[in-house]
PDB file of the backbone (N, CA, C, O) and the ligand in Angstrom, with CONECT records:
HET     ZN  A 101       1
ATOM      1  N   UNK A   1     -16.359   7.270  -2.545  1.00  0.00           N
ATOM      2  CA  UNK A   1     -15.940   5.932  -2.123  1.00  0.00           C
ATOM      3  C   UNK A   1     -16.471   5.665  -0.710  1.00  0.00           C
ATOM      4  O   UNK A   1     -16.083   6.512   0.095  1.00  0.00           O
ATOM      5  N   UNK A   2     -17.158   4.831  -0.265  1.00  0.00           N
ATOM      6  CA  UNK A   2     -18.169   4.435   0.942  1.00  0.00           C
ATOM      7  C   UNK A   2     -16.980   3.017   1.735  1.00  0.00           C
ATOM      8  O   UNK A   2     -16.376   2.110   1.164  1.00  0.00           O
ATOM      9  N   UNK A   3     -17.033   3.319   2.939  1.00  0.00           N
ATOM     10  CA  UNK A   3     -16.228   2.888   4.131  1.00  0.00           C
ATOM     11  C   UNK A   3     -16.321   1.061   3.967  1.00  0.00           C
ATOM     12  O   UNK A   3     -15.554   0.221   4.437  1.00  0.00           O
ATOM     13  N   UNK A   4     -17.449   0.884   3.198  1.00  0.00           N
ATOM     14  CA  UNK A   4     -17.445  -0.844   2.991  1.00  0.00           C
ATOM     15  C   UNK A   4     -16.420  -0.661   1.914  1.00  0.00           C
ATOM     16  O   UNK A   4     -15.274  -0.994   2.216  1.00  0.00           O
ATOM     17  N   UNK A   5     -16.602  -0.251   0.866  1.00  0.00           N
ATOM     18  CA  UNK A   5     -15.180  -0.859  -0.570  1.00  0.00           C
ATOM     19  C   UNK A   5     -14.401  -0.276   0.012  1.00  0.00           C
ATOM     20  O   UNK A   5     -13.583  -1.196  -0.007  1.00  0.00           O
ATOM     21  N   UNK A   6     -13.822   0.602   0.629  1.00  0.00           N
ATOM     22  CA  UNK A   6     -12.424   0.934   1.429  1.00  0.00           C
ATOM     23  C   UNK A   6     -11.994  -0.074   2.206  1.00  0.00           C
ATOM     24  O   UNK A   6     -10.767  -0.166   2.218  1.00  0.00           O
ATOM     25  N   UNK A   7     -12.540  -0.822   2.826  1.00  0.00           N
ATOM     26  CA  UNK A   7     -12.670  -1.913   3.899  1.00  0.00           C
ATOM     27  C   UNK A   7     -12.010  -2.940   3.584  1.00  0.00           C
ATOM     28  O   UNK A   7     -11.340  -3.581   4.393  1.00  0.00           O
ATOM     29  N   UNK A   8     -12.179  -3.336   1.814  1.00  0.00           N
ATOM     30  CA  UNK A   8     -11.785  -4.584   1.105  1.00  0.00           C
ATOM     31  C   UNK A   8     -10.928  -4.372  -0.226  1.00  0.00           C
ATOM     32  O   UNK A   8     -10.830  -4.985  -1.289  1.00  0.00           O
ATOM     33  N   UNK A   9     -10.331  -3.179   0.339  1.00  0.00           N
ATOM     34  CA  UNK A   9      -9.216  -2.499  -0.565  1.00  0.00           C
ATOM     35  C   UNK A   9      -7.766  -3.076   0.160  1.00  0.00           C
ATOM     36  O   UNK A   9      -7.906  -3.094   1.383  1.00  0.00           O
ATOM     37  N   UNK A  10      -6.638  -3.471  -0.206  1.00  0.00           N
ATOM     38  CA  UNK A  10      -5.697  -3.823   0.439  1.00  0.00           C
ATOM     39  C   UNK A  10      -4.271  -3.376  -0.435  1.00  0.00           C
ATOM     40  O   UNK A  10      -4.280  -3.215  -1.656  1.00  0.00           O
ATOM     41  N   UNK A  11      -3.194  -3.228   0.329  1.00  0.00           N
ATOM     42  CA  UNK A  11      -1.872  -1.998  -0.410  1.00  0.00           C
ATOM     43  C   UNK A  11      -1.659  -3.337  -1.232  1.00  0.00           C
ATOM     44  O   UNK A  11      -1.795  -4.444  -0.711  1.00  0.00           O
ATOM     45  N   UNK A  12      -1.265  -3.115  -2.755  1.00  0.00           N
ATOM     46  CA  UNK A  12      -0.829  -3.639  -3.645  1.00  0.00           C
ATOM     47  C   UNK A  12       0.683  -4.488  -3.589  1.00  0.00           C
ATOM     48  O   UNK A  12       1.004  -5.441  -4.300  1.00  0.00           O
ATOM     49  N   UNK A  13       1.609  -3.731  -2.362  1.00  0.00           N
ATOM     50  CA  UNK A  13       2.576  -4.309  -2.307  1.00  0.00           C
ATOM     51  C   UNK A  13       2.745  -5.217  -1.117  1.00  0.00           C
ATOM     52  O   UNK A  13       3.793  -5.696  -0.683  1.00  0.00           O
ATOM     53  N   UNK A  14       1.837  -5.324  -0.790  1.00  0.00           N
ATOM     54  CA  UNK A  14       1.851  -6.745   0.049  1.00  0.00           C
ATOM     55  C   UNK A  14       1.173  -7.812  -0.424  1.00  0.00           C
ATOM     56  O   UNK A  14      -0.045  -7.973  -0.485  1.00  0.00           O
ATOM     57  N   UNK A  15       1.926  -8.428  -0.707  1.00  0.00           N
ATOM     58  CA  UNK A  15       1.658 -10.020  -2.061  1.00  0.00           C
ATOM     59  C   UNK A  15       0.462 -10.977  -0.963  1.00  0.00           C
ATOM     60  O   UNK A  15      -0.398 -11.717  -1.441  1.00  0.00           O
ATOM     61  N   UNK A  16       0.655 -10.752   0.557  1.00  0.00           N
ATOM     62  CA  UNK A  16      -0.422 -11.541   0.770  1.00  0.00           C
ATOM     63  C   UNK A  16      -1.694 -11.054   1.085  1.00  0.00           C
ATOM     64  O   UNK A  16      -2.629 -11.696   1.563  1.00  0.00           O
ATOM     65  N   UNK A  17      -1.655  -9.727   0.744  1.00  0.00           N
ATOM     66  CA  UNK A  17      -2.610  -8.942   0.731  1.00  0.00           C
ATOM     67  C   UNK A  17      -3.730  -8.522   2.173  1.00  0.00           C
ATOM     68  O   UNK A  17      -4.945  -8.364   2.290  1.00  0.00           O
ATOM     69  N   UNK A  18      -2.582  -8.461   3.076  1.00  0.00           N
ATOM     70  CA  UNK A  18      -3.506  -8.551   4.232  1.00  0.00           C
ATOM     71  C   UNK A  18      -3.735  -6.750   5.224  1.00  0.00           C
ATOM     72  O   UNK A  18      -4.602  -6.366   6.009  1.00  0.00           O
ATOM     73  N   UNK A  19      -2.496  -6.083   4.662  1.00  0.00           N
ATOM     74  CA  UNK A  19      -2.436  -4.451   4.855  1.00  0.00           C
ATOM     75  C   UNK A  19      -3.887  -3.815   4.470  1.00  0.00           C
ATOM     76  O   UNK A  19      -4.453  -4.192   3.444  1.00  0.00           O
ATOM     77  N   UNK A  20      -4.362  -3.018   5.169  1.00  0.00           N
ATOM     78  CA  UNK A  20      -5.379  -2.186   5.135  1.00  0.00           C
ATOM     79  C   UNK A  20      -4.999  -1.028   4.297  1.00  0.00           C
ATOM     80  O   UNK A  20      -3.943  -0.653   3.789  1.00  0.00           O
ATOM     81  N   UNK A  21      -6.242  -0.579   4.325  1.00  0.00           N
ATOM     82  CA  UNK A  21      -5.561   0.811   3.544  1.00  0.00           C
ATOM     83  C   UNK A  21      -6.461   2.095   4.559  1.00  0.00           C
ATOM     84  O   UNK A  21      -7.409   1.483   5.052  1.00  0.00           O
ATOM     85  N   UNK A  22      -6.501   3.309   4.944  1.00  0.00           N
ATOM     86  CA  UNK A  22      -7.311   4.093   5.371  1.00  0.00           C
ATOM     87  C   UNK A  22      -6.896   5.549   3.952  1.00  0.00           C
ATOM     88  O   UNK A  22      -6.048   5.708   3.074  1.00  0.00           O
ATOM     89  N   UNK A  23      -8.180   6.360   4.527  1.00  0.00           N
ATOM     90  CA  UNK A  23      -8.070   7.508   3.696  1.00  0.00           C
ATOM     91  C   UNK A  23      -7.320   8.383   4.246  1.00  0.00           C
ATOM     92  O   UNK A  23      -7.063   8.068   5.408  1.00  0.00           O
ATOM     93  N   UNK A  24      -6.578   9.927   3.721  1.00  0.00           N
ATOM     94  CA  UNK A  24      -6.582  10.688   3.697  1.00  0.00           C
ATOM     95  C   UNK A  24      -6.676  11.862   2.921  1.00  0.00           C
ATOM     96  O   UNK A  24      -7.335  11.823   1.881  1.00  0.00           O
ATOM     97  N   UNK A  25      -6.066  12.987   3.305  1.00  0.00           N
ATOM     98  CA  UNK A  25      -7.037  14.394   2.314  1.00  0.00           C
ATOM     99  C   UNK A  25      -6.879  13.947   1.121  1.00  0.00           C
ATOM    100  O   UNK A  25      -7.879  13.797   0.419  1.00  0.00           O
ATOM    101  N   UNK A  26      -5.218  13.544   0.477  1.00  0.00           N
ATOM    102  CA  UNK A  26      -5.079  12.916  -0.890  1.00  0.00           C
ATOM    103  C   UNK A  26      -5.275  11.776  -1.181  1.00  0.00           C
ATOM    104  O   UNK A  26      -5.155  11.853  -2.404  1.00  0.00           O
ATOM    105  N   UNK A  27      -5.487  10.774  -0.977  1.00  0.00           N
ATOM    106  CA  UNK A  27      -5.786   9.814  -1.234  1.00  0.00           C
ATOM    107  C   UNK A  27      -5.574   8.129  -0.146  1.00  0.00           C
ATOM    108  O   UNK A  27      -6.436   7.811   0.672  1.00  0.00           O
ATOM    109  N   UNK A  28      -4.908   7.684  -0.273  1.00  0.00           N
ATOM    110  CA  UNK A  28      -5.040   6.237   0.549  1.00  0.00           C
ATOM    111  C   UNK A  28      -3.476   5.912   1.094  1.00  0.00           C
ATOM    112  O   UNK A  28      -2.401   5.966   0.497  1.00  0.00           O
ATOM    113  N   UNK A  29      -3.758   5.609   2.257  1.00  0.00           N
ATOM    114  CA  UNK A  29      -2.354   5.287   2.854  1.00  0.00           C
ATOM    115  C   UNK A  29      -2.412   3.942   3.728  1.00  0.00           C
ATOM    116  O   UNK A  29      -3.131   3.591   4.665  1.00  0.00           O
ATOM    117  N   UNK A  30      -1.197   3.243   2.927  1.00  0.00           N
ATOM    118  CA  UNK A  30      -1.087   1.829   3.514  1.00  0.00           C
ATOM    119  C   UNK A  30      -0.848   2.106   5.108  1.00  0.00           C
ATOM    120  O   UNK A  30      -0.112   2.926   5.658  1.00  0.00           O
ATOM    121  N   UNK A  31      -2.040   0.792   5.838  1.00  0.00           N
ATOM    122  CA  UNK A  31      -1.535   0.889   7.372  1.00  0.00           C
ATOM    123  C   UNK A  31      -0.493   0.543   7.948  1.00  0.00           C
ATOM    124  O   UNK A  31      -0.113   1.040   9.008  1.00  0.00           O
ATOM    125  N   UNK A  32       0.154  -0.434   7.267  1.00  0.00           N
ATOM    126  CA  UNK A  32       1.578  -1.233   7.486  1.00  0.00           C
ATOM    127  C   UNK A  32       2.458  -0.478   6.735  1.00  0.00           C
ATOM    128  O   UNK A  32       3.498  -0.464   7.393  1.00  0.00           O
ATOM    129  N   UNK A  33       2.612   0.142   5.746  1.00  0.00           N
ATOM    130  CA  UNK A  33       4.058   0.546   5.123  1.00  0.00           C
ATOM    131  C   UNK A  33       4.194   1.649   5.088  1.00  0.00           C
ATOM    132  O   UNK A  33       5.291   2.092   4.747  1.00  0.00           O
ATOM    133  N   UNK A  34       2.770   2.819   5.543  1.00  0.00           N
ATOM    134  CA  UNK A  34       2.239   3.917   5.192  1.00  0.00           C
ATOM    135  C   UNK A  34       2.642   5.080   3.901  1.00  0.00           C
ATOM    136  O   UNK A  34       2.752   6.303   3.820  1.00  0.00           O
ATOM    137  N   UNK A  35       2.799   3.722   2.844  1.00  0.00           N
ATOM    138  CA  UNK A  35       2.815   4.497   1.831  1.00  0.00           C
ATOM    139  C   UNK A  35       1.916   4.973   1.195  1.00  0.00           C
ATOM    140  O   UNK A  35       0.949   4.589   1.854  1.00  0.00           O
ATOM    141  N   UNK A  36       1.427   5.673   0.186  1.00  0.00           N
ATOM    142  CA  UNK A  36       0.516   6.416  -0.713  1.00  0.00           C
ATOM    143  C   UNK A  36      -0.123   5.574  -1.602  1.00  0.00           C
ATOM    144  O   UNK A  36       0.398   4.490  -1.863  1.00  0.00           O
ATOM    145  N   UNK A  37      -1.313   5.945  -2.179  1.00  0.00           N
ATOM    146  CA  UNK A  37      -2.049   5.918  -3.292  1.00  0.00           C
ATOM    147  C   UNK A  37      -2.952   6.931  -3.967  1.00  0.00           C
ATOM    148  O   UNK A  37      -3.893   7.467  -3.382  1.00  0.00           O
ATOM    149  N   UNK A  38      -2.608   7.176  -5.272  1.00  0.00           N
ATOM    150  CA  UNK A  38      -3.290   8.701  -5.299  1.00  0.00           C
ATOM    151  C   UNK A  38      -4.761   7.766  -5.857  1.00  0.00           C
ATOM    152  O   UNK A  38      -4.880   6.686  -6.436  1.00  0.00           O
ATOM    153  N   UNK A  39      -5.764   8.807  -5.346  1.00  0.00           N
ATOM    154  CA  UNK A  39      -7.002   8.573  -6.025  1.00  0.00           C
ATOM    155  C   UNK A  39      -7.620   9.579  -7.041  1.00  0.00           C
ATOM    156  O   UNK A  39      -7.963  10.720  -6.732  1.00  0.00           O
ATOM    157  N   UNK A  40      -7.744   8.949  -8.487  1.00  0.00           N
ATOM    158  CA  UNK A  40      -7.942   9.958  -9.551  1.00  0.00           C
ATOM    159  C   UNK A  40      -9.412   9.140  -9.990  1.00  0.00           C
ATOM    160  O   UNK A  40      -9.875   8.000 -10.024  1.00  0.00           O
ATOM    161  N   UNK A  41      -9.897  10.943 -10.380  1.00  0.00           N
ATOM    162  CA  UNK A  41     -11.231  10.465 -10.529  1.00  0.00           C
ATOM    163  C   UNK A  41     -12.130   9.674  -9.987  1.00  0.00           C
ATOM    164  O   UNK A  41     -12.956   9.076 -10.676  1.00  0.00           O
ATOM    165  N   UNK A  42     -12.053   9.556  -8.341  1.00  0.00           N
ATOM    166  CA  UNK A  42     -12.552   9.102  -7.447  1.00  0.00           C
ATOM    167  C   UNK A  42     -12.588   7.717  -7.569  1.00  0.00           C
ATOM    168  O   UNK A  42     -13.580   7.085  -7.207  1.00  0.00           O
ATOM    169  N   UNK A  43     -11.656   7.211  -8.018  1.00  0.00           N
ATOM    170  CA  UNK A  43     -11.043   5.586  -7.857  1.00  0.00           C
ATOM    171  C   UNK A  43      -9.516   5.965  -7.288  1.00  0.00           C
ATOM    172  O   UNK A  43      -8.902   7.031  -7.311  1.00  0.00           O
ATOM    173  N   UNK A  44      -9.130   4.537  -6.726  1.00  0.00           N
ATOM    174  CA  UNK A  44      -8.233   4.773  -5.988  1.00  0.00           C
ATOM    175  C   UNK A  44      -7.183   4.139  -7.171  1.00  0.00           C
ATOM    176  O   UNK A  44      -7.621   3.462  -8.101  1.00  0.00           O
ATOM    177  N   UNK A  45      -5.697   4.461  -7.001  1.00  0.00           N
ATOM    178  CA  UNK A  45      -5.073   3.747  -7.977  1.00  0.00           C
ATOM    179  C   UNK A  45      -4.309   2.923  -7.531  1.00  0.00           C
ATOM    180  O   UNK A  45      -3.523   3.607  -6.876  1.00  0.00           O
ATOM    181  N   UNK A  46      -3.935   1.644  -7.424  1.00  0.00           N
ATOM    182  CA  UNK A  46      -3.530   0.794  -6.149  1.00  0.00           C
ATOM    183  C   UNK A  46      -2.729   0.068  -6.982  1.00  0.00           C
ATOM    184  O   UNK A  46      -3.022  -1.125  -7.069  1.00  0.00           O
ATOM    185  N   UNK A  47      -1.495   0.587  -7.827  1.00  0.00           N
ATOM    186  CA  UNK A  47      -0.701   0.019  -8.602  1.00  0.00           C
ATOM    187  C   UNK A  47       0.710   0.377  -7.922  1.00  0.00           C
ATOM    188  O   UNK A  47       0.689   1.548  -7.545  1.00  0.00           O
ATOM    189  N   UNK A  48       1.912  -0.256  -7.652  1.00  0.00           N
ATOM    190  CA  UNK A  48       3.044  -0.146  -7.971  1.00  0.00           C
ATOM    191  C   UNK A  48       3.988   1.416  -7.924  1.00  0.00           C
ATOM    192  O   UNK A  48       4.728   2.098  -7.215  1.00  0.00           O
ATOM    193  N   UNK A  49       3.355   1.350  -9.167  1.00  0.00           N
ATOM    194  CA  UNK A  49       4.369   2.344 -10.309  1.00  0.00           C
ATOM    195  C   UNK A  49       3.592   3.463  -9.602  1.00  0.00           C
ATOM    196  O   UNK A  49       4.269   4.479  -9.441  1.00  0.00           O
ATOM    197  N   UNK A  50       2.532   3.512  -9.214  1.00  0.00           N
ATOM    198  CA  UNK A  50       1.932   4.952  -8.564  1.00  0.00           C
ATOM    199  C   UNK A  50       2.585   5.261  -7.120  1.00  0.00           C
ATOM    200  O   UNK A  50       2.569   6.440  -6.767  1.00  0.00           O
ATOM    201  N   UNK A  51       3.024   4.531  -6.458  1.00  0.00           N
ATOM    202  CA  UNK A  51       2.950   4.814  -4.851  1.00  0.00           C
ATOM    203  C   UNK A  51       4.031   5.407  -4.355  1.00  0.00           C
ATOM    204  O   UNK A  51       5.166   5.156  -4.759  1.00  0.00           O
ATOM    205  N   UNK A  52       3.768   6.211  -3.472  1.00  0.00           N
ATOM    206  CA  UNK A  52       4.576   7.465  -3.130  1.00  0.00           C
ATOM    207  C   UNK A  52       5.054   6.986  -1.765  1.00  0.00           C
ATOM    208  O   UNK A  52       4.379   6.777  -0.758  1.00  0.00           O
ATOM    209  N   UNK A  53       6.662   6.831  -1.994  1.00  0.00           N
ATOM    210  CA  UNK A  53       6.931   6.474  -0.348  1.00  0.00           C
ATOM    211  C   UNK A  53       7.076   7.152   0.809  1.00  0.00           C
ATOM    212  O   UNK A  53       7.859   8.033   0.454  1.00  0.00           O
ATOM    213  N   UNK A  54       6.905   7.299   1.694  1.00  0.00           N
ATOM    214  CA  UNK A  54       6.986   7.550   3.026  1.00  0.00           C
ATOM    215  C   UNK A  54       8.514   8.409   3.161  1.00  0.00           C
ATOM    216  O   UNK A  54       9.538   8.280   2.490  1.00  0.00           O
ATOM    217  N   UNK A  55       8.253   9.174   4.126  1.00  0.00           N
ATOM    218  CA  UNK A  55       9.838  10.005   3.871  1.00  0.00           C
ATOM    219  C   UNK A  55      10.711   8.874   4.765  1.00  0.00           C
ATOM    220  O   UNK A  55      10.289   8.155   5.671  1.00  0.00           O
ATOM    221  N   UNK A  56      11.988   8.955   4.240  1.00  0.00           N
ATOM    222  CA  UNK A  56      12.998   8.164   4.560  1.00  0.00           C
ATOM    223  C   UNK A  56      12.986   6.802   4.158  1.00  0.00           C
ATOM    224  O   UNK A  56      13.674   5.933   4.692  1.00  0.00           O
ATOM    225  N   UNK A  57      12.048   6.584   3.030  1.00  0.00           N
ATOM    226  CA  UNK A  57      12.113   5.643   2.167  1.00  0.00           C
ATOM    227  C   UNK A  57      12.251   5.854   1.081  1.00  0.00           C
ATOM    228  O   UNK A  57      11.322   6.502   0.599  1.00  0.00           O
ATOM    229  N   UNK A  58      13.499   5.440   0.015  1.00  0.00           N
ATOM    230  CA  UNK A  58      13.882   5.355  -0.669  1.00  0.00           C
ATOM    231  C   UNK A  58      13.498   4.251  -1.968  1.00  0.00           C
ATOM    232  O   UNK A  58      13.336   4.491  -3.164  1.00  0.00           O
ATOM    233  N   UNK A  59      13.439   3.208  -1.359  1.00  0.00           N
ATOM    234  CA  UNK A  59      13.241   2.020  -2.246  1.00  0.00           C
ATOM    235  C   UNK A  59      11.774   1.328  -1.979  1.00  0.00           C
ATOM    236  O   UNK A  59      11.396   1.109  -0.828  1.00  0.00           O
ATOM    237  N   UNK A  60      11.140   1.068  -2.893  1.00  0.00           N
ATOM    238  CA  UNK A  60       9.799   0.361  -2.487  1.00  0.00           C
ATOM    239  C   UNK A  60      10.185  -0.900  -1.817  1.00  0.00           C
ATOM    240  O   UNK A  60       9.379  -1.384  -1.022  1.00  0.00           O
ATOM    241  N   UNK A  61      11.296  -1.488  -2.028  1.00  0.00           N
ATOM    242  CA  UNK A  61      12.264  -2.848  -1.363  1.00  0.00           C
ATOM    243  C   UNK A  61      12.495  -3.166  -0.121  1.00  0.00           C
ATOM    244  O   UNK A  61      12.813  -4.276   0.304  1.00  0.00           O
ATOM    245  N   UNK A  62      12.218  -1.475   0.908  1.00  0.00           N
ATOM    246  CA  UNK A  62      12.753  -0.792   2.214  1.00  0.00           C
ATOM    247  C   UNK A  62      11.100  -1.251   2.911  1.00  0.00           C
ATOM    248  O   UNK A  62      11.021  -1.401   4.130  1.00  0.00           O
ATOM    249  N   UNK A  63      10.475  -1.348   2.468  1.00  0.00           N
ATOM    250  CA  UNK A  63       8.881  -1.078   2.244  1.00  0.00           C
ATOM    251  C   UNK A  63       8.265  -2.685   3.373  1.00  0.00           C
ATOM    252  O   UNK A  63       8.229  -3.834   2.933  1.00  0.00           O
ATOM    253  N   UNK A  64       7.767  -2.175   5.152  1.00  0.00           N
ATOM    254  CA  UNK A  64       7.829  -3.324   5.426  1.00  0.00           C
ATOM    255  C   UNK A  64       6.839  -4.394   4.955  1.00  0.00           C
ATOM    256  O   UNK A  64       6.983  -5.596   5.178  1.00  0.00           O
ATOM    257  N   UNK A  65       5.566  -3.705   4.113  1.00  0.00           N
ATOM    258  CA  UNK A  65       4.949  -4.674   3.096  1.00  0.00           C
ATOM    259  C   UNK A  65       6.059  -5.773   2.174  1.00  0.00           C
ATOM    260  O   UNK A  65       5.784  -6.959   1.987  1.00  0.00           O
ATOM    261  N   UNK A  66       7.033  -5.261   1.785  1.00  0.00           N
ATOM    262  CA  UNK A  66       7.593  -5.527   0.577  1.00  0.00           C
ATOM    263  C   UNK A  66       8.837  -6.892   1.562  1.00  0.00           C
ATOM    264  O   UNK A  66       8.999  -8.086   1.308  1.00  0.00           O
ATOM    265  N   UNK A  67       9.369  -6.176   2.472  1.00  0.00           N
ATOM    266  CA  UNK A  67       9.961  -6.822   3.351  1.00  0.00           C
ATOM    267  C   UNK A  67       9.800  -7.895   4.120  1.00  0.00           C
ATOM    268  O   UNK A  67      10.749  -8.445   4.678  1.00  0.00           O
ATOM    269  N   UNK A  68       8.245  -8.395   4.242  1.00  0.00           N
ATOM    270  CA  UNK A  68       7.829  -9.327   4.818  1.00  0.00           C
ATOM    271  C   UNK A  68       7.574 -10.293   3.567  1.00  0.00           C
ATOM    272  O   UNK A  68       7.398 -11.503   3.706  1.00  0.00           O
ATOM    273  N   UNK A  69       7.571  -9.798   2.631  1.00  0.00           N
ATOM    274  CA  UNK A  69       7.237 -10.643   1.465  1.00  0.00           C
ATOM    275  C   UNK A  69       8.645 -11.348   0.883  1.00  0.00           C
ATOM    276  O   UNK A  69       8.627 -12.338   0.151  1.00  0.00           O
ATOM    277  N   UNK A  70       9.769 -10.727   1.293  1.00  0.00           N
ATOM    278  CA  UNK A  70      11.221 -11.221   0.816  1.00  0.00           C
ATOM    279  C   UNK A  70      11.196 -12.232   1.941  1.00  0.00           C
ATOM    280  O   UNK A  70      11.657 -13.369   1.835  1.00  0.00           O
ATOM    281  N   UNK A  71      10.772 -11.866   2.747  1.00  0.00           N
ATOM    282  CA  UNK A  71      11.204 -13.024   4.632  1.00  0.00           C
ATOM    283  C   UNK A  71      11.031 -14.236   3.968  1.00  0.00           C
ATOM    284  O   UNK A  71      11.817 -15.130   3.656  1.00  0.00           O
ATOM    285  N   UNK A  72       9.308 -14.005   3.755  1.00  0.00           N
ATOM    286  CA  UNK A  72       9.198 -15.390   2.891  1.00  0.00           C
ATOM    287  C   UNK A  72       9.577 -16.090   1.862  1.00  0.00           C
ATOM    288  O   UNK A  72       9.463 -17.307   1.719  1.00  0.00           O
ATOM    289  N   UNK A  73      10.007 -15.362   1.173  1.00  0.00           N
ATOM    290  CA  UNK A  73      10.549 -16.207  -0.331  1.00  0.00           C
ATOM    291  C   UNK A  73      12.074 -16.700   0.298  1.00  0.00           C
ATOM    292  O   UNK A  73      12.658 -17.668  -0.189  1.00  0.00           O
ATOM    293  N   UNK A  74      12.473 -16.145   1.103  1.00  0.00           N
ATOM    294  CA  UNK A  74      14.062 -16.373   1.902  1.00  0.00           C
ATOM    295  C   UNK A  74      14.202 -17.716   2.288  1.00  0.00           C
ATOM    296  O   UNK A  74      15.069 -18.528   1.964  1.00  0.00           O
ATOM    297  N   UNK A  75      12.648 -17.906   3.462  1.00  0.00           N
ATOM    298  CA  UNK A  75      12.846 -19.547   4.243  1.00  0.00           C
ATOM    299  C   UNK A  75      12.084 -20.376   2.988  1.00  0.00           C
ATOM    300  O   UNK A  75      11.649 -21.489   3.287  1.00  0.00           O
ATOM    301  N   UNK A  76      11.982 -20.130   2.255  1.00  0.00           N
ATOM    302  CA  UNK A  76      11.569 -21.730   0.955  1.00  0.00           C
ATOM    303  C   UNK A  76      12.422 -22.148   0.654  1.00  0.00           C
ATOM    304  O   UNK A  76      12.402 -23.108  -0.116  1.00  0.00           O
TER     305      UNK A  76
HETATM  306 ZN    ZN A 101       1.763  -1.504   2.343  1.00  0.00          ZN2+
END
């Protein structure tokens, strides 16, 4: 995976899609929520149901990707 498509990869749980993602040894970690993405078979998997939270996170809900996305649906 080459540093341009990493570049224009963004964490799945931020609905406005503006979180980065960087690498590490296992795979991809959101810059804002620094949660996980495993990469299998040298694609990254940037779903949901895959992402591994951060210690002392419990709920993907806790998640300040996920959290900035409730802010907004709050003031409509
Ligand atoms: Zn995120």
């Amino acid at each position: 995976m080459d540093d341009t498509f990493l570049a224009q990869l963004r964490c799945p749980l931020d609905p406005k899609r503006e979180a980065t993602l960087t690498r590490d040894e296992q795979g991809l970690v959101c810059s804002r929520c620094s949660c996980h993405f495993p990469i299998k078979q040298g694609l990254p998997v940037l779903v949901p149901e895959e992402v591994e939270l951060p210690p002392q996170t419990r709920e993907v809900s806790q998640l300040p990707c996920q959290r900035a996305a409730n802010r907004e649906k709050s003031r409509k």
